[in-house]
N, C-alpha and C positions, 0 to 999 in steps of 0.2 A: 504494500500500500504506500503509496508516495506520502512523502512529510505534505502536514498541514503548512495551508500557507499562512501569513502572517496575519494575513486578514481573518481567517476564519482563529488562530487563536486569538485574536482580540475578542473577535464576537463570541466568542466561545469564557473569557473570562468576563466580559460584559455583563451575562446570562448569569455566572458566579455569582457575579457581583450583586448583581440586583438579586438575589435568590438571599443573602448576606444579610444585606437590608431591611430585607422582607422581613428576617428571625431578627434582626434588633427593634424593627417595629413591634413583631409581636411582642417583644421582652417587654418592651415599656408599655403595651396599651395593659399587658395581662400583669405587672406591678402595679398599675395607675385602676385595675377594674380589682385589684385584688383587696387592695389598699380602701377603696369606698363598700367594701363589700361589711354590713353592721350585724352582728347578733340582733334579737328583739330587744334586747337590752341598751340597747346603743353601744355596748363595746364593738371593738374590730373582730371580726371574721375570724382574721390570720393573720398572725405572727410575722415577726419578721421570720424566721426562721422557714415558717410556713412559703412567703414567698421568696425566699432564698432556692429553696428544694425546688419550686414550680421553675425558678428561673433556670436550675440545672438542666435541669431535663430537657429547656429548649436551644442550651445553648448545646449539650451533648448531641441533637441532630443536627448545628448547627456547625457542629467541629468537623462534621464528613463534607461540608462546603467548603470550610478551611482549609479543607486537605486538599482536597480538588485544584481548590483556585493556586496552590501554592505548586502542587507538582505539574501544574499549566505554566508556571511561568511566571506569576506574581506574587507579589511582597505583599507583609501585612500592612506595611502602611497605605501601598493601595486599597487594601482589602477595607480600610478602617476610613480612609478618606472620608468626607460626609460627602456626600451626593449634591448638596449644593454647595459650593467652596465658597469658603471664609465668610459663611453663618456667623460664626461666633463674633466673628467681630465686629460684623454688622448689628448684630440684635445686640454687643455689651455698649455701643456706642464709643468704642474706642478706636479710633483712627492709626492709631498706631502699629497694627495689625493686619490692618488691610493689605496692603500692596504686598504682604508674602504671608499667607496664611500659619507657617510655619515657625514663624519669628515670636518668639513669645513676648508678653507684655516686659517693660524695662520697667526696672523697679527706682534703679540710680545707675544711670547710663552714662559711662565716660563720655570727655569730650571726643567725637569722633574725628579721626584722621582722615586730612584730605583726601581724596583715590588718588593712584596713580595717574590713571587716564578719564577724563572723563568727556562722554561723549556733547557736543552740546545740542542743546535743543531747535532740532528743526522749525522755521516759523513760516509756515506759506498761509497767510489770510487768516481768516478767521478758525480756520479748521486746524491750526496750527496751534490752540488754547487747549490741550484736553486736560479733563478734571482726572488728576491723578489718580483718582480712587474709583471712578469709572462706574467700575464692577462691580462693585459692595455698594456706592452709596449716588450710584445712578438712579436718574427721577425716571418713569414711564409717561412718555408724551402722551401716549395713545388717547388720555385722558382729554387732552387740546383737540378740538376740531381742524379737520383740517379748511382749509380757507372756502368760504361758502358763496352761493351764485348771487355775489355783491355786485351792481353796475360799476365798472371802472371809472367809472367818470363821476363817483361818487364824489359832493364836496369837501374837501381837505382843507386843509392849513399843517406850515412848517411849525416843527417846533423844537427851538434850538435846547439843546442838552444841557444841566448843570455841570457836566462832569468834562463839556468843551470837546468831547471826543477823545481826551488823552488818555482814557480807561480802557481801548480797542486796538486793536491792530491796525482794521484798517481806517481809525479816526474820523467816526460818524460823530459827527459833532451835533447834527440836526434832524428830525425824523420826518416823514409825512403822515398826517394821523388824520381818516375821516373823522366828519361828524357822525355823532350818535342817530338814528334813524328811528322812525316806530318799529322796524323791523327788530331793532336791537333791545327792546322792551320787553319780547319773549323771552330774554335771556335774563336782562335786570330785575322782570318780578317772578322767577322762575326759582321756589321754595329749598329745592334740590342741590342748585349753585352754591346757595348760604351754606349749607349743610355742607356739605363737601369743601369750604370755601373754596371754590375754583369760581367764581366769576367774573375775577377781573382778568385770570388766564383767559379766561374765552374774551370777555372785548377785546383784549389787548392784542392775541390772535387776530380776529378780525377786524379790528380798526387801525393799527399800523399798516401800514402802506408801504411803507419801503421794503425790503427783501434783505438787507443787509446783514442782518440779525436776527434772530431767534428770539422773542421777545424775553424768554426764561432765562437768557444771557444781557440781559440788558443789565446795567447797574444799578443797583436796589435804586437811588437817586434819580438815574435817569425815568426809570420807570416810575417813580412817584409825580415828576412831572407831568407825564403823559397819563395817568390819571386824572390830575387836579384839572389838566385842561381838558377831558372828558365830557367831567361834570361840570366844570364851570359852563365849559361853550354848551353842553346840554341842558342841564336844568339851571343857571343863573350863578352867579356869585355867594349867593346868599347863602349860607351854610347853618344852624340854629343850633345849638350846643348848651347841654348844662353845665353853667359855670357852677366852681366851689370860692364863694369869698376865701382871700387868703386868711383875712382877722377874724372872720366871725365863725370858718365852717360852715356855714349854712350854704346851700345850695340856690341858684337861682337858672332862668332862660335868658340867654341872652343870645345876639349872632354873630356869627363874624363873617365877614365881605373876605373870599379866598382870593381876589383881584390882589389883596396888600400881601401877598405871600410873598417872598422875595428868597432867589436862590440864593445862597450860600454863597460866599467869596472863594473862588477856585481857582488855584495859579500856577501848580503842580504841572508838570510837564511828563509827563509818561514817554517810553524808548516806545523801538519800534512794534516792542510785544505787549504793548501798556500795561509795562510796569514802573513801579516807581521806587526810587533808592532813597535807601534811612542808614545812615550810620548809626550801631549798638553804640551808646554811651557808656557801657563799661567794657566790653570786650574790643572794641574799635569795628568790628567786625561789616562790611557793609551790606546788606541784605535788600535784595528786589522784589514787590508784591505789588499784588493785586487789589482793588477794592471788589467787595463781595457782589454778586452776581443774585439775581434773586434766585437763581438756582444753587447759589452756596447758602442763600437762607433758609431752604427747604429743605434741604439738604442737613443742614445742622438740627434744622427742628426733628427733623427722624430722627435721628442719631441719639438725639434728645429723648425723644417718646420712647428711646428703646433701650434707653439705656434707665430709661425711671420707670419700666417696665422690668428691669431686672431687679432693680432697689424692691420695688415690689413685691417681691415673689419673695424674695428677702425674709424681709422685715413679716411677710404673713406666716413662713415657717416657720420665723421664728413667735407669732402669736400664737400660733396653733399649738404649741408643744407648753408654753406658759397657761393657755387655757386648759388643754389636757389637767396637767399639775393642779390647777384652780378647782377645778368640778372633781375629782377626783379626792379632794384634800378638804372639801366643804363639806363639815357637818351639820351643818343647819338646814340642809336641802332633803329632800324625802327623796326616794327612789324614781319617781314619775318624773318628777322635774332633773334629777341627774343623766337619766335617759334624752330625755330630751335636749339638754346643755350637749349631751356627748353627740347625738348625730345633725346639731346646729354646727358645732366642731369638725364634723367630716364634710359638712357641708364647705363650709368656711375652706379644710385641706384643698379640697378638689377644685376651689377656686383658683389657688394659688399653683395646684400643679399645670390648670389647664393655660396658664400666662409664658407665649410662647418665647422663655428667656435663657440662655444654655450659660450665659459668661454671669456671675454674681459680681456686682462692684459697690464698693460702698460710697464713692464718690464721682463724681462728674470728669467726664472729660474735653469738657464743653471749651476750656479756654484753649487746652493745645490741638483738637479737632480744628477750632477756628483757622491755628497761625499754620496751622499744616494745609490747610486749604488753599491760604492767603499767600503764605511765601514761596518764591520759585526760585528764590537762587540767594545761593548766601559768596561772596566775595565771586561771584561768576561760577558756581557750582550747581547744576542744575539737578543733578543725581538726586532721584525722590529721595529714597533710602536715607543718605545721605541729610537732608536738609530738615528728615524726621529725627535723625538721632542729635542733630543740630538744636533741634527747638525743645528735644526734651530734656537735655543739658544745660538751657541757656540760663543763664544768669537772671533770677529774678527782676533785677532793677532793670534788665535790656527789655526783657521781655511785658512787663509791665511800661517800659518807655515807646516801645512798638507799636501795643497795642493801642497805648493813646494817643501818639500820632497818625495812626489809621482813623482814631473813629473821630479826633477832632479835623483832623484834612478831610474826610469823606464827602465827596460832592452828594448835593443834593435840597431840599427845601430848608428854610428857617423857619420854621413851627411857630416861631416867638411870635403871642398875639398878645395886643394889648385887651383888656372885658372891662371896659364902664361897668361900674358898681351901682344897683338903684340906689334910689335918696332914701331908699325906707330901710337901708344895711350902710347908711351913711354918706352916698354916693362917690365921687371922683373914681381911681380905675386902680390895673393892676395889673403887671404882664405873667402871661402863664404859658401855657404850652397845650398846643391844637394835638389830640388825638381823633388820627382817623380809622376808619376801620374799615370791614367789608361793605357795610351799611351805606357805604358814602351817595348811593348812586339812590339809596331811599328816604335816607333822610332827607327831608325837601319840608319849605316853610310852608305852614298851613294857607 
């Protein structure tokens, strides 16, 4: 019989593989169905011991897959891979891990040496930006419509960028943005969009005009423009807000006219991949980044949701086991009610197993997620890897100097509004700060 070809033993450990998976699914569903399984009494079924043995037994026909896939021609660590790669480090919200699944979390990470060679980073257009993390903490478009049978000759207006274009490659300073239309009112009182927030994804889709960009790569700034002039040019200036008196607390309606909104002072010059250089104040070191992309803000907010999804799961094992202790240890309770504390308790477990979190952390990794997003080259070093082990070294005072050079340079609106005080809370005024939100396109003066 002629040797197997190469292709058929892939397909042939492929088949392993997934046969593999199968028995570690079953492991978990039948500790997870073993585990909620209660006496009439509200105690557990069974022992841990109890599903220790159940677990043998499935990994014992699970060992003849083992063999198999290993005398084919692969390794455990293929065999153990997870099926979707680098899970873990998507759901713990740590960025650190991404780009090599392999690479464990740094605990206190030397400072890293330069490479020998490094290669530098290709820049053709706009296609020449990729999110380093791509893979793990890529958004799904599919949710954007794509462009709909809108008349081209739709009416527009230019509208020039906070950010002057020096945040892009290829230096769109200015967008084309139609007007809002009744057509686009299906979409603005459409219950579904709030909920999901994606509404302003969908105008912003369909009412830029230019092709240049991707609206989801737009600069959170630039992008907050092109809202404001939305709603202004659609429903009016007039915007209606409850103020908070600064002196009294007390709550009032007042409005504010979005016409006096005034962008920010921007004078930053971005190279030809707009980025922009900071010298570290304590390391001397010079470092090139980016301002965030409204798809590095969604982007963090997952990372966020999934990472205070593992804090969760956390913090309820460990109630579960303090409750346990509690109902168990209380004599003042009769039997009826102890039963029922205990399978409120398993209730309570099965919540906390079903929260889909595999990394446990007990802290956030929200600030150096950020600067890992943000920075592309540290002294002309473009190398990911490299410019991760960079930021997680860095020197507290640099890196707290970075990040508030980022967020005090970031083009985009001035929010500062001045709110007349009524005469009945003593009158004269008080500058505060405009928040908007999804709502902006409903809120409208009666």
């Amino acid at each position: 019989m002629a040797d197997k070809t190469r292709s058929e033993i892939e397909k042939g450990l492929a088949l392993l593989k997934s046969s593999y998976d199968m028995y570690e699914s079953t492991k978990a569903e039948t500790v997870s169905n073993m585990k909620r399984k209660l006496n009439p009494d509200g105690t557990k079924m069974y022992n841990e011991e109890d599903i220790r043995k159940e677990v043998e037994l499935i990994e014992e026909a699970q060992s003849d897959i083992t063999a198999q896939f290993l005398s084919a021609g692969g390794t455990m660590e293929d065999l153990k891979k997870k099926t979707r790669k680098r899970k873990a480090a998507a759901v713990s919200g740590d960025l650190t891990a991404m780009d090599d699944p392999e690479i464990p979390l740094v605990e206190s990470p030397a400072v890293p040496k330069k490479p020998d060679v490094v290669e530098p980073v290709k820049v053709v257009g706009r296609a020449a930006q990729p999110n380093e993390f791509e893979e793990i903490a890529k958004l799904d478009q599919e949710y954007i419509p794509k462009k709909g049978d809108y008349d081209p000759q739709a009416a527009f207006d230019v509208i020039p960028l906070p950010s002057k274009g020096e945040g892009y490659v290829d230096k769109i300073s200015k967008l084309s943005v139609a007007y809002l239309t009744a057509y686009d009112e299906n979409m603005i009182v459409a219950p579904n969009l709030y909920r999901d927030n994606l509404i302003v994804d969908y105008l912003l889709q369909e009412k830029i005009l230019s092709k240049e960009i991707d609206p989801m790569d737009l600069l959170e700034g630039d992008r907050e423009a092109v809202i404001l002039f939305l709603r202004a040019s659609g429903y009016g200036n007039e915007y209606p807000i409850t103020a908070v008196d600064d002196i009294t607390g007390k709550e009032f309606d007042s409005m504010v006219d979005l016409s006096e909104l005034k962008y920010k002072e921007f004078n930053l010059k971005g190279d030809s991949n707009g980025w922009f250089p900071f010298t570290l104040p304590v390391s001397g070191r010079e470092v090139k980044f980016r301002f965030p992309t409204h798809r590095d803000i969604v982007t963090l907010e997952r990372l966020q949701a999934a990472e205070e999804s593992s804090a969760k799961k956390d913090a309820i094992e460990s109630y579960v086991k303090s409750l346990d202790t509690f109902v168990e240890a209380d004599k003042d309770i009769n039997e009826e009610t102890r039963i029922s504390l205990r399978k409120a308790v398993r209730t309570i477990e099965a919540w906390g197993e079903s929260i889909d979190a595999e990394d446990i952390t007990k802290f956030s990794h929200s600030l150096t997620n950020r600067l890992m997003l943000l920075v592309k080259s540290v002294d002309g070093i473009t190398d990911v890897k490299y410019i991760r082990d960079f930021i997680l070294s860095m020197n507290v005072r640099d890196s707290v100097a970075l990040r508030r050079y980022i967020t005090e340079n970031e083009p985009g609106i001035d929010y500062t509004i001045t709110v007349n005080r009524p005469e009945s809370l003593g009158g004269g005024s008080f500058k505060t700060f405009l928040q908007l939100d999804k709502f902006l396109f409903l809120n409208l003066p009666d």
